[in-house]
C-alpha positions in Angstrom: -17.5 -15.8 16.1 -13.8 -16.1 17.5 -11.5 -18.4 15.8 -12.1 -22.2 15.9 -9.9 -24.0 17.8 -10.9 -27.2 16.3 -10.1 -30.9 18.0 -9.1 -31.8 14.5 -5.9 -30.2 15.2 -5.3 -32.7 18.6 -5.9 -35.9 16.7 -2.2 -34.9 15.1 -0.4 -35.2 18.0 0.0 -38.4 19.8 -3.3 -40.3 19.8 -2.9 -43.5 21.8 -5.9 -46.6 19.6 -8.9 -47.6 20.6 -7.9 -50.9 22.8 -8.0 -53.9 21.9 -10.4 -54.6 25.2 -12.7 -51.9 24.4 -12.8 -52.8 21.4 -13.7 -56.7 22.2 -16.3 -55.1 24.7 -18.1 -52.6 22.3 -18.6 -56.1 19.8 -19.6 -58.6 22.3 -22.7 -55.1 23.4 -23.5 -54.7 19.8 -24.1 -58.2 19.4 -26.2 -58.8 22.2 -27.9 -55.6 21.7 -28.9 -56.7 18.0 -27.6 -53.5 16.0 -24.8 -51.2 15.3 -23.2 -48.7 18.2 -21.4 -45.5 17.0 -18.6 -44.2 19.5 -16.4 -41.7 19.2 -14.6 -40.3 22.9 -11.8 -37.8 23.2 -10.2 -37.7 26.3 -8.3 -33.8 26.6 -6.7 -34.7 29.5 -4.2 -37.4 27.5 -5.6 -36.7 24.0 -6.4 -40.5 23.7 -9.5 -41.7 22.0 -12.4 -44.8 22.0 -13.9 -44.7 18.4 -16.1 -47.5 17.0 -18.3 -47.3 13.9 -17.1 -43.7 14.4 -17.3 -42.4 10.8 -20.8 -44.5 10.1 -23.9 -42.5 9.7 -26.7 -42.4 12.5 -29.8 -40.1 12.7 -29.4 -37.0 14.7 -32.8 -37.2 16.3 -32.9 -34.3 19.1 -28.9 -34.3 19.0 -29.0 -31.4 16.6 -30.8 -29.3 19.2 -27.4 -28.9 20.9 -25.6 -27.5 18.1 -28.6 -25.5 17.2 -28.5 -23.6 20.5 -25.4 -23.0 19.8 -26.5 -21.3 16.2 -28.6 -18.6 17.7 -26.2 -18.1 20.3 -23.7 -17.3 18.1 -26.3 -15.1 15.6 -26.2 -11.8 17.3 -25.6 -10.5 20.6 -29.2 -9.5 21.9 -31.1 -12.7 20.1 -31.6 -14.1 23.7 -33.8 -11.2 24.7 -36.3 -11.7 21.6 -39.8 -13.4 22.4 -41.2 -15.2 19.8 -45.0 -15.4 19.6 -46.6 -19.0 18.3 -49.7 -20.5 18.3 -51.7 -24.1 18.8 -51.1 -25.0 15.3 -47.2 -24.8 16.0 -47.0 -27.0 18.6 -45.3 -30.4 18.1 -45.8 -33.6 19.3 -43.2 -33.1 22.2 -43.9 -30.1 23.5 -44.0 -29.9 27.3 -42.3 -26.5 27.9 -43.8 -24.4 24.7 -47.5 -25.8 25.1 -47.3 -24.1 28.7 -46.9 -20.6 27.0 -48.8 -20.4 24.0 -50.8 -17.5 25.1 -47.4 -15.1 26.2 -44.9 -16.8 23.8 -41.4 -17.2 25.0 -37.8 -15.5 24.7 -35.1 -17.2 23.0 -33.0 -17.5 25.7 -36.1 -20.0 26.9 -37.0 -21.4 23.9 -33.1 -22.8 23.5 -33.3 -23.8 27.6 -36.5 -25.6 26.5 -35.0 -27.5 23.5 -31.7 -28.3 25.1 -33.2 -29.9 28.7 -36.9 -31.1 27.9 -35.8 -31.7 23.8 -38.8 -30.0 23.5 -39.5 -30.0 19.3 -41.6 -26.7 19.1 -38.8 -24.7 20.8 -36.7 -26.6 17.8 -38.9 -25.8 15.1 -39.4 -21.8 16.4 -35.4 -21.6 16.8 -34.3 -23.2 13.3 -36.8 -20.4 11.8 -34.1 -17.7 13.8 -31.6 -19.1 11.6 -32.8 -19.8 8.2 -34.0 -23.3 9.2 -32.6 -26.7 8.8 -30.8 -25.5 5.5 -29.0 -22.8 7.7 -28.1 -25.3 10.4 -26.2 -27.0 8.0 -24.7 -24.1 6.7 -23.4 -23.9 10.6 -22.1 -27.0 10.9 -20.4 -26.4 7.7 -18.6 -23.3 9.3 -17.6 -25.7 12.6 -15.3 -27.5 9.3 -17.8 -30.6 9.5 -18.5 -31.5 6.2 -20.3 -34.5 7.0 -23.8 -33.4 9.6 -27.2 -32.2 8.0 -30.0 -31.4 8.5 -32.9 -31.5 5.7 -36.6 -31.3 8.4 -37.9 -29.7 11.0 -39.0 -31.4 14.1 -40.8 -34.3 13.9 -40.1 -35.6 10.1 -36.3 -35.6 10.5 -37.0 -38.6 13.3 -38.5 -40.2 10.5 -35.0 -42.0 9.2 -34.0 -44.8 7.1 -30.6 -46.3 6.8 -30.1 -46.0 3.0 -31.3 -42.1 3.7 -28.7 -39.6 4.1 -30.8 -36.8 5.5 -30.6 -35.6 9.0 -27.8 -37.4 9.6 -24.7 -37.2 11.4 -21.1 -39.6 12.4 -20.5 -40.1 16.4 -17.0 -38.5 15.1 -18.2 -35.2 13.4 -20.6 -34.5 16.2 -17.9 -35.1 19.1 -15.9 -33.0 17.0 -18.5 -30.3 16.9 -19.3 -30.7 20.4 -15.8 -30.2 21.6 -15.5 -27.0 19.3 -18.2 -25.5 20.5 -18.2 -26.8 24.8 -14.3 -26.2 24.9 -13.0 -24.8 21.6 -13.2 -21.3 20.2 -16.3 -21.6 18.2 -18.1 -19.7 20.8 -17.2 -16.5 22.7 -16.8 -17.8 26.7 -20.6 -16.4 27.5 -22.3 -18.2 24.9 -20.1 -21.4 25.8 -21.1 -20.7 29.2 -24.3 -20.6 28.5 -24.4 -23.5 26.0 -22.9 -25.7 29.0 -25.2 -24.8 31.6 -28.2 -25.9 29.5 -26.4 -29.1 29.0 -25.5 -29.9 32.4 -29.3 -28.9 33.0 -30.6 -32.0 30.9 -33.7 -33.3 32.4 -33.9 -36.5 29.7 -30.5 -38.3 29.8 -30.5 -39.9 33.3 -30.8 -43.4 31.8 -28.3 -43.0 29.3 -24.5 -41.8 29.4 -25.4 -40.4 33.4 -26.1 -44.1 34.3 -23.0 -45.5 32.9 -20.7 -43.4 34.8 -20.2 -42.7 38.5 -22.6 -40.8 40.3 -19.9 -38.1 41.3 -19.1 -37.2 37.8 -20.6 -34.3 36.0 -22.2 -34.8 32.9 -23.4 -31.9 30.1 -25.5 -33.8 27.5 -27.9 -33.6 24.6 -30.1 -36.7 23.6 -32.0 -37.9 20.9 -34.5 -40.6 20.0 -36.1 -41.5 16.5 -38.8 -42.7 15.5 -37.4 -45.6 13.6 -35.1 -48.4 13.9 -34.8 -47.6 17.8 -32.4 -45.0 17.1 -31.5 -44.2 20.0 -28.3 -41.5 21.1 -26.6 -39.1 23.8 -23.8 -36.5 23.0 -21.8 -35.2 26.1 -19.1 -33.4 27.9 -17.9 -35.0 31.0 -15.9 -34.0 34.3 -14.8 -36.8 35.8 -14.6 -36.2 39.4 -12.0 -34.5 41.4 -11.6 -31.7 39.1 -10.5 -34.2 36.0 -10.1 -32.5 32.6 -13.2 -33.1 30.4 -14.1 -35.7 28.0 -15.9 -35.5 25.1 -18.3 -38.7 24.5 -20.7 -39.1 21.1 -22.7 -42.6 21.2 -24.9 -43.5 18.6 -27.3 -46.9 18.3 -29.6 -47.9 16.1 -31.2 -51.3 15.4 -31.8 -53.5 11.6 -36.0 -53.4 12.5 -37.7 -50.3 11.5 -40.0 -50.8 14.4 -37.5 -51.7 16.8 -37.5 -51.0 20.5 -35.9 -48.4 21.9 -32.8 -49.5 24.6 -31.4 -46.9 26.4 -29.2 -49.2 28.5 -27.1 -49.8 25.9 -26.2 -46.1 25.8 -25.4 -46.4 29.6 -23.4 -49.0 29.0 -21.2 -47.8 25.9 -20.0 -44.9 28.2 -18.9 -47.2 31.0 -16.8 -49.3 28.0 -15.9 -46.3 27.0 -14.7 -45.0 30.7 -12.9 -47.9 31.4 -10.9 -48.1 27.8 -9.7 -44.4 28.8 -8.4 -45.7 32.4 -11.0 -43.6 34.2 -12.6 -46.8 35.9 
């Protein structure tokens, strides 16, 4: 691993507040959307951020799977090569890419492609076994300097969340902080973050979630996730605004007070346009 150039270090410079008209915006959302919206956005272009409810915990759902590609990546050089051999009794409940290849198995290089852009939970499961499962996730994002982000279950019980639970939990602020390390930081050598981006921008579930609130021309690198309770419902990103803009680094997190509640990914779509807009990018 090189050295981590960690975005803690730019919030000590100057760091213009959340405005006042994001702010108002992000409120009047959350109360028509009935729940709680975490934000955090770091702009590297002006180091300014958008934070809201940023240091509140939300479930990770499938947002781990980014920073779990990013594990094996960074295990050992010729991990990417291995094929890893599973059967029907592995498969998960959201499967689509690994319940195509149960007879040949897949590489890792196409079991992380298969987490990261179809969120597919198999591939999850299969990869956190590569790295000491959810125990040595955490143990990675302890060496990214979060303290806060853990995982406790394999794919699907860790969807199965609860607000007074802890477990497989992370902040929209730790998470954007561990995206940006690992996207634009050191915390991966340049082929891995290569490759880690690629898969990202290759998403094939977040068209109706931080995509949709932003303009069509921008490019978007994301990771989302979706629990099974309390309509948890999230999208971690790094975004290129277009005409060769400097990238920003977007962590939204909503959940609702029902545990049954309905899903709303609109309101994802529409955080990153507030967001946007309170960075002067709209």
């Amino acid at each position: 691993m090189l050295p981590l150039v960690l975005s803690l270090a730019l919030l000590s410079g100057s760091v213009t507040a959340t405005p006042a008209s994001a702010v108002a915006e992000l409120r009047a959302l959350e109360t028509a959307y009935k729940g709680r919206i975490g934000v955090y956005a770091y702009d590297t272009a002006t180091g300014n951020l958008i934070t809201y409810r940023s240091g509140e915990r939300f479930p990770f759902a499938s947002t781990f799977k980014a920073v779990l590609a990013a594990a094996v990546l960074d295990k050992e050089p010729d991990i990417l090569r291995k094929r890893i051999r599973y059967d029907q009794k592995d498969l998960q409940p959201h499967s689509p890419v690994t319940a195509k290849h149960v007879a040949t198995g897949m590489t890792v290089a196409q079991l992380c492609e298969a987490a990261v852009t179809e969120s597919d939970g198999t591939a999850a499961n299969l990869l956190l076994r590569q790295i000491g499962g959810p125990k040595g996730l955490t143990r990675y994002f302890r060496g990214l300097h979060d303290p806060v982000s853990r995982l406790d279950r394999p794919e699907p019980g860790l969807n199965d969340w609860s607000p007074t639970d802890p477990r497989d939990s992370t902040t929209p602020a730790a998470m954007g902080r561990d995206l940006h390390a690992l996207t634009l930081g050191g915390a991966l050598d340049a082929g891995d973050r290569e490759r880690l981006t690629g898969w990202l921008v290759g998403n094939r579930t977040g068209d109706r979630r931080i995509r949709a609130g932003l303009p069509a021309s921008w490019k978007v690198g994301d990771k989302t996730g979706t629990a099974a309770t309390y309509g948890a419902t999230n999208d971690v990103a790094v975004v290129w605004p277009a005409k060769g803009g400097k990238p920003i680094i977007m962590a939204i997190y909503a959940r609702r007070a029902g545990k049954n509640a309905a899903h709303d990914e609109n309101v994802i779509a529409k955080t990153a346009t507030i967001v946007a807009r309170g960075l002067g990018k709209l």
